[in-house]
Steps between C-alpha positions, in 0.01 A plus 500: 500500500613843396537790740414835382685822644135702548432456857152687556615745811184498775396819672596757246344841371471719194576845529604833318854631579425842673868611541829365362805767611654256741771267361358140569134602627203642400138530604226381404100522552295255484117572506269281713088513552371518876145453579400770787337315776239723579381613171593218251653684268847474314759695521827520307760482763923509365784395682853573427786251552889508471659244282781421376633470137852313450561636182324858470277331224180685597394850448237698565150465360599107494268247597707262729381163679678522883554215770630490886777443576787558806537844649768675296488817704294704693149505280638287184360106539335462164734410185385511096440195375434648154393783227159402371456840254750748485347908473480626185723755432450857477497674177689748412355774306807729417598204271187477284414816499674699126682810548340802382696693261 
């Protein structure tokens, strides 16, 4: 029987990368529902975690899938486990736009 190298990782999220000026870490929201327990109604909640990325391969605007791990420091205990759609990129409209003259 033939192993294959794509191990499913348990308890992981999906989340946008918020902020990514640190070398080796960048945060990331990840939106949740909570049903109010009075009312019954659901609200958007977001919470904001610190992970780590090895290799600086995520920017901002990225969608990124996130697991535990160890505490690395302080507030960092969540590492990427990969880039699921990188941002698109910002256009630049000095380029396409012709010169006047």
């Amino acid at each position: 029987m033939s192993e294959t190298n794509t191990k499913k990782v348990t308890g992981t999220k999906v989340g946008v990368v918020t902020s990514s000026k640190r070398d080796k870490t960048r945060t990331v929201a990840v939106e949740y529902q909570k049903v109010h327990a009075k009312y019954g109604k659901r609200l958007r909640r977001e919470a904001k975690f610190q992970v780590h990325d090895e290799s600086n391969e995520s920017g901002e605007g990225d969608r990124v899938e996130i697991a535990q791990c160890r505490p690395l420091s302080k507030t960092k205990s969540w590492r990427l486990v990969r880039v699921l759609e990188k941002a698109p990129e910002a256009v630049s409209h000095n380029a396409e736009a012709p010169t006047a003259g």
